[in-house]
N, C-alpha and C positions, 0 to 999 in steps of 0.2 A: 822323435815324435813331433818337435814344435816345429821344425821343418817342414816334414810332412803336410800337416794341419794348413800352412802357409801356404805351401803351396799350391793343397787342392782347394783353397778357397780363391785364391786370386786365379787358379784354372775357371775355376765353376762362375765366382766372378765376370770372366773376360768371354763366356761361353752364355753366362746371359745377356751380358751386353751386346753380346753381336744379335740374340734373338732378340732382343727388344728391339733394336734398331730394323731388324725386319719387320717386325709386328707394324712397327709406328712409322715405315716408310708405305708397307701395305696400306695402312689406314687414308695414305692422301694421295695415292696410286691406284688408278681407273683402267680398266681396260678399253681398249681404241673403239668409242661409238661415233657414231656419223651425224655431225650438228650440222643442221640447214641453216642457210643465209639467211641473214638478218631481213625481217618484215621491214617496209618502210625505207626509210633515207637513209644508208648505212653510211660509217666514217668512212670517207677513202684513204687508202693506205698507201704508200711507198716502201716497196719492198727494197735494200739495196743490195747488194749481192757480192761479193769481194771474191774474185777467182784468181786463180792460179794454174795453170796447169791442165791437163786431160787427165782423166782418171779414169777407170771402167766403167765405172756407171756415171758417167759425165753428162752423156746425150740422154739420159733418161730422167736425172735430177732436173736440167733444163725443160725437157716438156712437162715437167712436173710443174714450175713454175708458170710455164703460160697456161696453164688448163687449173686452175683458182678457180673453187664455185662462192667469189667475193665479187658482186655487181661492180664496185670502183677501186683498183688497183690499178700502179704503175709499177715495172720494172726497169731497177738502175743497175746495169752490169759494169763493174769498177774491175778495170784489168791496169795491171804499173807499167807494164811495158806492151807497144803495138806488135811485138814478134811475135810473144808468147801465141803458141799453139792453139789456147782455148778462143781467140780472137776469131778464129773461122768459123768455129762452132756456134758461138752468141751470137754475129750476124745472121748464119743460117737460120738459127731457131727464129730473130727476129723476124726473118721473112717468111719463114712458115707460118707465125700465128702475127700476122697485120691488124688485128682486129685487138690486140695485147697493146697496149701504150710501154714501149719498152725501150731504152737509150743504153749506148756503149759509151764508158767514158773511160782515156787512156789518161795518163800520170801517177805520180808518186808522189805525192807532198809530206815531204819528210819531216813528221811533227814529234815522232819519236822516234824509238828504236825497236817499234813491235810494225814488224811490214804489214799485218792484218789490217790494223789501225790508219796506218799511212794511205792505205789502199782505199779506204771506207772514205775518206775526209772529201772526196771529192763530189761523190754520192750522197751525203749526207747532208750535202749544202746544196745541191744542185734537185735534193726534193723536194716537190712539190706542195704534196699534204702534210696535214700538223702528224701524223702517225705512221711511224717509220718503222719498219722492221730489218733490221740489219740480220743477213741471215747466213750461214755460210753453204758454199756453193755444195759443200756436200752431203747438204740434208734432204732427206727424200722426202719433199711436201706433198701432204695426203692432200685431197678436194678440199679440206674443211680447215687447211691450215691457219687461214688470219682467224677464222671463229673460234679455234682450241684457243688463241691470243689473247684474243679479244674477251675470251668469256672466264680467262682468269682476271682481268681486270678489277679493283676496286677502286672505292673511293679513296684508303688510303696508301695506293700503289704505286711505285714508283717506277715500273720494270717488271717485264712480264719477260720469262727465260722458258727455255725448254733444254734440257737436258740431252746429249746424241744416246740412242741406242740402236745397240752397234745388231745388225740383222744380215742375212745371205752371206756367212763367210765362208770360204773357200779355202780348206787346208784346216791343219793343226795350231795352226798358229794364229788364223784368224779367229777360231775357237778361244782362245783364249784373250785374246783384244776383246771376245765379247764377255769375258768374264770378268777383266778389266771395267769397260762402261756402263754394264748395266746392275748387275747384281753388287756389284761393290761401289763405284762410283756414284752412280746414280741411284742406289742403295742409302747410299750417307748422305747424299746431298736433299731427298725427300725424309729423310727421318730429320735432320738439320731441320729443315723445313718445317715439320711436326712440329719442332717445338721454340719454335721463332726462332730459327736461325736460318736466315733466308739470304744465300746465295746465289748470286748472278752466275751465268755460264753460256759462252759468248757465241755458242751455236746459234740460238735464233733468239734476239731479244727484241722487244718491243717496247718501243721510246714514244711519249708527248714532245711532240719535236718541240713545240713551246716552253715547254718546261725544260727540257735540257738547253735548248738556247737561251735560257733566262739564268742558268748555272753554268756557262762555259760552253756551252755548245759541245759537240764531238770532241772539241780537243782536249776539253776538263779529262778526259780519258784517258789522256795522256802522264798523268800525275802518277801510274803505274806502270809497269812493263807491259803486265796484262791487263787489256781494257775489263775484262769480267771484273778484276779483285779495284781496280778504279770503281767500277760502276756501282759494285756492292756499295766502297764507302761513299760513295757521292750520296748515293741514296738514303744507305741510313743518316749521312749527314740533314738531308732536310727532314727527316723523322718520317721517313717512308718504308716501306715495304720492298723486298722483293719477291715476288711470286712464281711459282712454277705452273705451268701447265699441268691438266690432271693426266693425261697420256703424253708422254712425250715422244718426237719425233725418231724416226729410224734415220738412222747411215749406214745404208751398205757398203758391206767390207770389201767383200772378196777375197781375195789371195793375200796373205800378211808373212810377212816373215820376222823370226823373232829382232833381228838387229832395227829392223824399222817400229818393233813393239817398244824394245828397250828404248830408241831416240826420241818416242814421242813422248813415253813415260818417263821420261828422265827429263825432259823440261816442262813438266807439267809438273813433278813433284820439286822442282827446283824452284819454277814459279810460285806453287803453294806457300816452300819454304820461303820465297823473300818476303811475299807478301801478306801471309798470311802465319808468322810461325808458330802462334800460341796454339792454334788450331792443328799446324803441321805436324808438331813434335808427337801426337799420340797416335799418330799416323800408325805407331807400330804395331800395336798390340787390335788394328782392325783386322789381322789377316789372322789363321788357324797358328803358326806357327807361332808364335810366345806360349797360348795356353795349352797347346799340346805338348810345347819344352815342359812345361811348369806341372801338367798332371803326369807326363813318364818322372818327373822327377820324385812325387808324390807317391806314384805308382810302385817305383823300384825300391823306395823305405818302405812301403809296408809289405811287400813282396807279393804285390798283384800283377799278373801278367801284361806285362808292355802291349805284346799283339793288342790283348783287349781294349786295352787303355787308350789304345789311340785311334783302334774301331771306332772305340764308342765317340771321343772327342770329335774326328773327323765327320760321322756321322750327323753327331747335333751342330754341329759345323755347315753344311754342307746340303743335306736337306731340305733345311727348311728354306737353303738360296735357290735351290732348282724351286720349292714349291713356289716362291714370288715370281721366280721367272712363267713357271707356267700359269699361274692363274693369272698376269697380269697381259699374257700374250707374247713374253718374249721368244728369244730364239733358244729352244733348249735340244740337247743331242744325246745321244749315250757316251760321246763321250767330253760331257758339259763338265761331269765330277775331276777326272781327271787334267781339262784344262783349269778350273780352279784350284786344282791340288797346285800344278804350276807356279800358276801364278801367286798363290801365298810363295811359295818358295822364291817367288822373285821380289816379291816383298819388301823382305828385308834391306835386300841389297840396292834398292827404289830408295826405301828409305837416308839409307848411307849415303845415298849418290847424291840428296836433294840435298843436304847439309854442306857438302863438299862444293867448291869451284871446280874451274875447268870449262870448257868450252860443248855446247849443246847445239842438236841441230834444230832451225827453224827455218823453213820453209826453204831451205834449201842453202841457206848462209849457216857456219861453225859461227858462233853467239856465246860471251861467257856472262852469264846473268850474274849481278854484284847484289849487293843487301839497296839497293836503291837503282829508277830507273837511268838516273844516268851513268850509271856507272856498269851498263849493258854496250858491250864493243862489239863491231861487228867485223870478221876476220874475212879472210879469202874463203870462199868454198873449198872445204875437205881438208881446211889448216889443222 
């Protein structure tokens, strides 16, 4: 019986916490309205842009970029190597929109062991205006992007982030990448937020060029693997803020397949662990899977039907993630419930992996992330 009792409490327990954490990410989660340009002498901004590669929606995140309803921007396109593919693309688009203040800039200046990083440092000295948005090349920026930015702004802000969520995916498996970033991911990171714990995420952040040059410039960034879990502590270090955006930006998926969901989630939850592991370790008990172990266990001492048991858990599970997804505008499907059912089941074994060594992939190099950044090696490709 004490068994029992134990365990539907820390079921019912773990089954509120995921509703609260809905409730209190709803609370500072807006759905997508359209802010006009600033009245008057607006900030100019530099956008810088870190690419890699062609993707499907490559050429259409690009004109996304040059059609800003922001009176003064520039665009700084940071590619590491002159071969790479995406290099035909960025001069094209530059010569499509002439009217765009927009530069290609090639190198690698190897400050760490995070290529993202490396890629940026060139762009972010070679900006222009004091306000920079470093953004990645595969967010799909609506008209009103710098103003979502700008208008999370305070007085005592250090860092203005937006979160990806993941939209137009293509296949089973892209379904579930979106059940990864929005509903869970970016789920935890606005409920974080709710109640001051305010997290960078290196999608699209927006920087006081002054103020980070008066801190280390770009390369203080470097002090982590991942520049986000840098930028958090940089920030709280000067007793600042980080802020989210009230809607946050799309990235479309397209076509996913699970071995490329597992590679990405498996350095992500490896980076959380090195950098962030107080936070990491309860990683576990965010997915369906512990409180639904814990109320069949409950369920089978006092001899109530399993089926039911895990209707019901799955249910208040599960719900109430499709109703945030839909009221806030995300992408939701029929079959939304069963790519979440998934992905808790990959959960765990996310969890296991982020604890473990061994080598991850990053942007196309095997990488074995250590409890510190230098101790991040980088191998041959497909070592």
């Amino acid at each position: 019986m004490e068994l029992t009792l134990i365990a539907a409490t820390l079921s019912a327990a773990l089954i509120l916490s995921n509703l609260a954490s809905i409730l209190l990410a709803a609370s500072r989660l807006k759905r997508r309205r359209t802010i006009a340009p600033p009245a008057g002498k607006p900030r100019p901004v530099s956008i810088v842009v870190p690419s890699r590669g062609v993707e499907p929606f490559t050429q259409e995140t690009l004109e996304r970029a040059f059609s800003l309803d922001w009176p003064r921007y520039e665009l700084v396109f940071c590619v590491a190597h002159a071969d790479d593919p995406v290099v035909r693309l960025i001069r094209a688009a530059i010569a499509r929109f002439p009217k765009v203040p927009a530069r290609l800039l090639i190198g690698d200046d190897r400050i760490s062991a995070n290529p993202k990083l490396n890629n940026c440092v060139k762009g972010w000295e070679a900006a222009r205006h004091d306000w920079v948005i470093l953004a990645d090349s595969n967010v799909l920026m609506p008209r009103d992007y710098v103003q979502h930015l700008m208008a999370a702004w305070r007085p005592d802000t250090g860092l203005v982030c937006s979160t990806p969520i993941g939209s137009r995916p293509a296949g089973f498996w892209a379904e579930v990448e979106c059940a990864f970033l929005n509903t869970l991911q970016a789920r935890w990171q606005y409920a974080g937020d709710a109640l001051g714990l305010g997290f960078a995420q290196g999608k699209s952040m927006l920087w006081n060029k002054p103020m980070l040059d008066a801190n280390g410039g770009i390369r203080a960034l470097a002090a982590e693997i991942a520049e986000d879990a840098a930028a958090t502590k940089l920030v709280n270090g000067l007793g600042l803020r980080v802020n989210l955006v009230a809607a946050p930006f799309e990235q479309p998926l397209g076509r996913r397949t699970f071995d490329e969901i597992w590679s990405r989630q498996a350095r992500w939850a490896r980076l959380r662990r090195v950098t962030f592991p107080l936070f990491f370790a309860p990683e576990i008990l965010t997915g369906a899977v512990v409180p639904l172990v814990l109320a069949l266990v409950a369920a089978s001492a006092a001899g109530v039907s399993l089926w039911a048991t895990a209707i019901a858990v799955l249910a208040a599970f599960y719900l109430p993630e499709c109703a945030l997804a839909g009221s806030k505008g995300w992408h939701l499907s029929p079959r939304m419930v069963a790519a979440i059912l998934v992905r808790d089941m990959i959960l765990p074994a996310m969890w296991v992996r982020g604890w473990l060594g061994g080598a991850v992939d990053w942007r196309g190099n095997a990488m074995t992330i250590g409890t510190k950044a230098a101790e991040l090696e980088e191998t041959p490709s497909g070592a």
